[in-house]
OpenMM code with the backbone's topology and positions (N, CA, C; nanometers):
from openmm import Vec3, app, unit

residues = "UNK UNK UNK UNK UNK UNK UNK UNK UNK UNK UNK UNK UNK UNK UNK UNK UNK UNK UNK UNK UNK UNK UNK UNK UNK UNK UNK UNK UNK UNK UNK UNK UNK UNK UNK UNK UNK UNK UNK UNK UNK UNK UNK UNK UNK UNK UNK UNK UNK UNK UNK UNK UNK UNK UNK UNK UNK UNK UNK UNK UNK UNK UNK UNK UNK UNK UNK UNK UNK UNK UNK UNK UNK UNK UNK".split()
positions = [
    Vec3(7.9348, 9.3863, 12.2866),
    Vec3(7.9535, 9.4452, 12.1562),
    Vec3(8.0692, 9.3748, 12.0862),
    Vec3(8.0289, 9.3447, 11.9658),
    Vec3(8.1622, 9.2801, 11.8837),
    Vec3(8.2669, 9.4111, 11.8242),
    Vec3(8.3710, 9.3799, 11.8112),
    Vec3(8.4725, 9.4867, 11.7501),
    Vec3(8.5529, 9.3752, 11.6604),
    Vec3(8.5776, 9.4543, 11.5702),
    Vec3(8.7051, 9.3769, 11.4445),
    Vec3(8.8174, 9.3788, 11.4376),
    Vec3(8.8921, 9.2959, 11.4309),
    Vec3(9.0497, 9.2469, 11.4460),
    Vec3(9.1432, 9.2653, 11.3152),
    Vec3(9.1891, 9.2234, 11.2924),
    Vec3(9.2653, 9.1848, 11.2205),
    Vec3(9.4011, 9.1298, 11.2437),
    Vec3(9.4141, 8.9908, 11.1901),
    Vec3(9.4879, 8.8662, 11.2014),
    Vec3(9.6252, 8.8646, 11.1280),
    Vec3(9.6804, 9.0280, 11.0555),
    Vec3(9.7739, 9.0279, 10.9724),
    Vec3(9.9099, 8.9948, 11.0496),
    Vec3(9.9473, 8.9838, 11.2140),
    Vec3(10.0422, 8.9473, 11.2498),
    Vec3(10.0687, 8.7908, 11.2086),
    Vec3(9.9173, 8.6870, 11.2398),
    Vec3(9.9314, 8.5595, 11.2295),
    Vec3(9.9496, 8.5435, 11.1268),
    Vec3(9.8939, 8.6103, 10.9858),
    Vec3(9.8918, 8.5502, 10.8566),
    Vec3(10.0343, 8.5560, 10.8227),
    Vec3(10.0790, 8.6689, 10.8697),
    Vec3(10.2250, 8.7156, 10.8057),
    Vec3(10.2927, 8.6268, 10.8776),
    Vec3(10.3295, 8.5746, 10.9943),
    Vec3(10.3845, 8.4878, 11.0819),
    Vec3(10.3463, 8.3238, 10.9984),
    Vec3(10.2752, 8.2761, 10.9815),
    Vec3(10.2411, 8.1862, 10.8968),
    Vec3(10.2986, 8.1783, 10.8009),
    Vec3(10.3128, 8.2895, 10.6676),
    Vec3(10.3538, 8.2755, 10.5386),
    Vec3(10.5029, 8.2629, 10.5578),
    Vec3(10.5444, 8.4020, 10.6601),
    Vec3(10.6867, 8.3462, 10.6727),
    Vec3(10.7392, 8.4200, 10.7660),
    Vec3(10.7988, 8.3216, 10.8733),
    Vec3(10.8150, 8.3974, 11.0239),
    Vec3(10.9092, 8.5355, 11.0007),
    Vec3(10.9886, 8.5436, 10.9146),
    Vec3(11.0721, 8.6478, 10.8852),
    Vec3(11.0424, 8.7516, 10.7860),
    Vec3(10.9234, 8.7262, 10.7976),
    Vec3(10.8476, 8.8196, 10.6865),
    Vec3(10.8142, 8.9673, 10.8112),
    Vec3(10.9165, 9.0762, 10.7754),
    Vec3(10.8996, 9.2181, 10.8511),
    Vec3(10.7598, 9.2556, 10.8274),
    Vec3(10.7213, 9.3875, 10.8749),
    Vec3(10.5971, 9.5149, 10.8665),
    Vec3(10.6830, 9.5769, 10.7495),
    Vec3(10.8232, 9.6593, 10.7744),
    Vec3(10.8839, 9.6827, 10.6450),
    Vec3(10.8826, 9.6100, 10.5474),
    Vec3(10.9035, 9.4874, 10.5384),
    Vec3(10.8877, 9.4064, 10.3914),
    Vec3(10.7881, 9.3682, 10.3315),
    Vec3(10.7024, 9.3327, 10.4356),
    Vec3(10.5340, 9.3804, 10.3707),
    Vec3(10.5135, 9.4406, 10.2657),
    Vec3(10.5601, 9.5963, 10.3646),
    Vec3(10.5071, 9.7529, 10.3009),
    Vec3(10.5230, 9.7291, 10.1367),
    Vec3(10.7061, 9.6910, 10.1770),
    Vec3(10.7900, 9.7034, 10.0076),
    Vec3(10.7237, 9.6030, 9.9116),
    Vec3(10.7208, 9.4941, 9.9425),
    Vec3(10.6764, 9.3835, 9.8611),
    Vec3(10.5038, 9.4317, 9.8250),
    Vec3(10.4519, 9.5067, 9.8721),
    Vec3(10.2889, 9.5109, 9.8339),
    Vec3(10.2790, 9.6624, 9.7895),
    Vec3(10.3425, 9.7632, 9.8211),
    Vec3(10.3584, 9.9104, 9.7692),
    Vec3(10.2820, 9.9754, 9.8456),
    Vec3(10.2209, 9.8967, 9.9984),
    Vec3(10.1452, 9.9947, 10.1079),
    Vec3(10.2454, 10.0453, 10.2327),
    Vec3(10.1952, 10.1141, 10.2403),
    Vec3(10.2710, 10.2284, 10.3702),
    Vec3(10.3027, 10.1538, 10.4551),
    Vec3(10.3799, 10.1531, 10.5234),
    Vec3(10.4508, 10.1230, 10.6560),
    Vec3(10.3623, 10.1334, 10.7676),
    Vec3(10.3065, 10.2588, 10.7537),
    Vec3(10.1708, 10.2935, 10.8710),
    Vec3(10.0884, 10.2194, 10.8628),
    Vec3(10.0520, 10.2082, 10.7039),
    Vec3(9.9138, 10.0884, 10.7367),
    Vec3(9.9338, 9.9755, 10.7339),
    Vec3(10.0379, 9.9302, 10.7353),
    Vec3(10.0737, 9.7874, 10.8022),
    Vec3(10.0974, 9.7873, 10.9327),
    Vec3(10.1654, 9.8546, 10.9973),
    Vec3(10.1312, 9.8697, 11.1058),
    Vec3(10.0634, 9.9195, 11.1735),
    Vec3(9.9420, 9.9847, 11.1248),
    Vec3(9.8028, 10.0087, 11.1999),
    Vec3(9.7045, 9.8567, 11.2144),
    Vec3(9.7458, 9.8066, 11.0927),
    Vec3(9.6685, 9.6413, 11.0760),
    Vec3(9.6896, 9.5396, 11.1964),
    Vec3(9.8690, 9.5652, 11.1493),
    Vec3(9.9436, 9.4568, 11.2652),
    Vec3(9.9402, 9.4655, 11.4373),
    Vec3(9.9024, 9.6095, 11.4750),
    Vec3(9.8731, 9.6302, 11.5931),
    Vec3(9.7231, 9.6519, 11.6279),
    Vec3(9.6080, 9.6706, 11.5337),
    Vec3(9.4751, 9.6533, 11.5669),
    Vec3(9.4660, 9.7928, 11.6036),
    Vec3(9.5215, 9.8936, 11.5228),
    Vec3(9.4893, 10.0518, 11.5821),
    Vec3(9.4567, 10.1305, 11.4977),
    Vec3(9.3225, 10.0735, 11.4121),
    Vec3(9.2801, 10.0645, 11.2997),
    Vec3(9.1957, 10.1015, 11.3206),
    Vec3(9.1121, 10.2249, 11.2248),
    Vec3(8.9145, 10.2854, 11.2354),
    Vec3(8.8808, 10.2831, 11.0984),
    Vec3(8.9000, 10.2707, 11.0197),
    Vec3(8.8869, 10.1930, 10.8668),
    Vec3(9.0362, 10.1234, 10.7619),
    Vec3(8.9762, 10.0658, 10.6807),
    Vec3(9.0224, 10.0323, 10.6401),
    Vec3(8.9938, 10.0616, 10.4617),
    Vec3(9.0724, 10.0779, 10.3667),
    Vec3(9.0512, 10.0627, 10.2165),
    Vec3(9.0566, 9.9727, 10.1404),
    Vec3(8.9464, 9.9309, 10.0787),
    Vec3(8.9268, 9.7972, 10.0123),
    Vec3(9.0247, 9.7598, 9.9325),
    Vec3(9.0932, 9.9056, 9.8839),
    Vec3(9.2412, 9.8265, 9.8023),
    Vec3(9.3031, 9.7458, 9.9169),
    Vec3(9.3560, 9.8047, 10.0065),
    Vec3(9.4357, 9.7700, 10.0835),
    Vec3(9.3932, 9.6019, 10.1159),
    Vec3(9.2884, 9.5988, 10.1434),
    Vec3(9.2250, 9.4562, 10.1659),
    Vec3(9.2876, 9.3694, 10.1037),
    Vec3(9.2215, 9.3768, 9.9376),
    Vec3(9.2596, 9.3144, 9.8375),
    Vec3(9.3953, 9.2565, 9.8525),
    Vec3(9.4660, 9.3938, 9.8497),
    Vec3(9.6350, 9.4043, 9.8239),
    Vec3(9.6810, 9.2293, 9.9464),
    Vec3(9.6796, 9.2592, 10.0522),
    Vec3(9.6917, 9.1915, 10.1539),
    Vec3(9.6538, 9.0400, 10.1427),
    Vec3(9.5308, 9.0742, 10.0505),
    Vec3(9.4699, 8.8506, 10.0419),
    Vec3(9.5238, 8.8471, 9.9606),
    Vec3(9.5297, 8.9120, 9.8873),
    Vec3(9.6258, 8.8552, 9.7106),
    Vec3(9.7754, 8.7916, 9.7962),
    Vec3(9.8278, 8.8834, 9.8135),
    Vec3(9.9122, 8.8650, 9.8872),
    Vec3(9.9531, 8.7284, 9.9683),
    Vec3(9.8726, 8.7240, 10.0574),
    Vec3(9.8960, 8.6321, 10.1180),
    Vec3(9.8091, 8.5003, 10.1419),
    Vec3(9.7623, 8.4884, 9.9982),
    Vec3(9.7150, 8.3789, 9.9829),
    Vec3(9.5500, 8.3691, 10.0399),
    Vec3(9.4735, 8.4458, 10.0885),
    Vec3(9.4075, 8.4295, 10.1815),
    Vec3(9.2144, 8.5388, 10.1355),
    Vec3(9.1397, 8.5195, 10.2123),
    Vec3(9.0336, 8.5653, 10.2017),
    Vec3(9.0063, 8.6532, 10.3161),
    Vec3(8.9240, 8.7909, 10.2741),
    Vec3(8.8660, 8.8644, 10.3771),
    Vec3(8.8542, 8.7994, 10.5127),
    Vec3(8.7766, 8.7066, 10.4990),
    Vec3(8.7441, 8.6387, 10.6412),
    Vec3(8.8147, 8.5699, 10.7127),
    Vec3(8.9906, 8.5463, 10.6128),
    Vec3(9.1141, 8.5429, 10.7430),
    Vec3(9.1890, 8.6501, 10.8199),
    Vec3(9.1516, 8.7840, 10.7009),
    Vec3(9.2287, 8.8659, 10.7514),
    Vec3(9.1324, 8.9292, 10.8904),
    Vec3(9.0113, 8.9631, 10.8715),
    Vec3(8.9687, 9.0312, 10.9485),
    Vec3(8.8584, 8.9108, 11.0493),
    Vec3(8.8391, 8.9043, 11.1882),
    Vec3(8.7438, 8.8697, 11.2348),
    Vec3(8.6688, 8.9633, 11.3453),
    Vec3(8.5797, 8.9306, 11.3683),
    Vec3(8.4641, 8.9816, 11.4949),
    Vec3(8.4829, 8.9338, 11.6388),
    Vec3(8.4813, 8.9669, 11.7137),
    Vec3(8.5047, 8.9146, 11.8514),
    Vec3(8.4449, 8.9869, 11.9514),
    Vec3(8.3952, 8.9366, 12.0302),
    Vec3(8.3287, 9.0574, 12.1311),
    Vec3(8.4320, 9.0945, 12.2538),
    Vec3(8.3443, 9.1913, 12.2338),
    Vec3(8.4899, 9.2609, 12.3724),
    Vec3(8.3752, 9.3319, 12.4729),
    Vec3(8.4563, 9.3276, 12.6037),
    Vec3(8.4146, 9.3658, 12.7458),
    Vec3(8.4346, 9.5295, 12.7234),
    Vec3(8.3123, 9.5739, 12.7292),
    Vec3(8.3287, 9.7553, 12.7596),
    Vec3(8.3338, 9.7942, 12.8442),
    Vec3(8.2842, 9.7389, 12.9463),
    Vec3(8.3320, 9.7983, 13.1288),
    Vec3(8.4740, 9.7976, 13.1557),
    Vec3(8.5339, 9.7963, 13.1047),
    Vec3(8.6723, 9.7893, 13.1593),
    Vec3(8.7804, 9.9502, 13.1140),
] * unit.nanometer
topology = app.Topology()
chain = topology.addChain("A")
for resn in residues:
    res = topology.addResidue(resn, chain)
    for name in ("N", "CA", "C"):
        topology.addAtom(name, app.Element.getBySymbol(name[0]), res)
């Protein structure tokens, strides 16, 4: 079964290694929580603003922030 990720540690690490989860939040006007629900993958939806907010942001398209990957369910 595939499950969805999201890559907002790398992107943010990329744009700028000293770029916080707090400075995120401030610089984009989203919660603290949902940056760090993104940044740790402990995520069961997501809001298309929020999406937006995030590629605008950081330069980038849906299909960097989020990918598919399959994962082992027996475990």
């Amino acid at each position: 079964m595939k499950k969805m990720f999201c890559r907002l540690a790398v992107l943010m690490a990329e744009k700028d290694p000293q770029l916080s989860q707090r400075q995120l939040a401030k610089e984009t006007g989203l919660s603290s929580t949902t940056i760090n629900r993104l940044f740790t993958n402990k995520f069961d939806r997501v809001d298309v603003r929020t999406i937006e907010i995030l590629c605008s942001y950081l330069g980038r398209d849906v299909g960097d922030l989020f990918v598919l990957r399959e994962v082992d369910e027996s475990n």
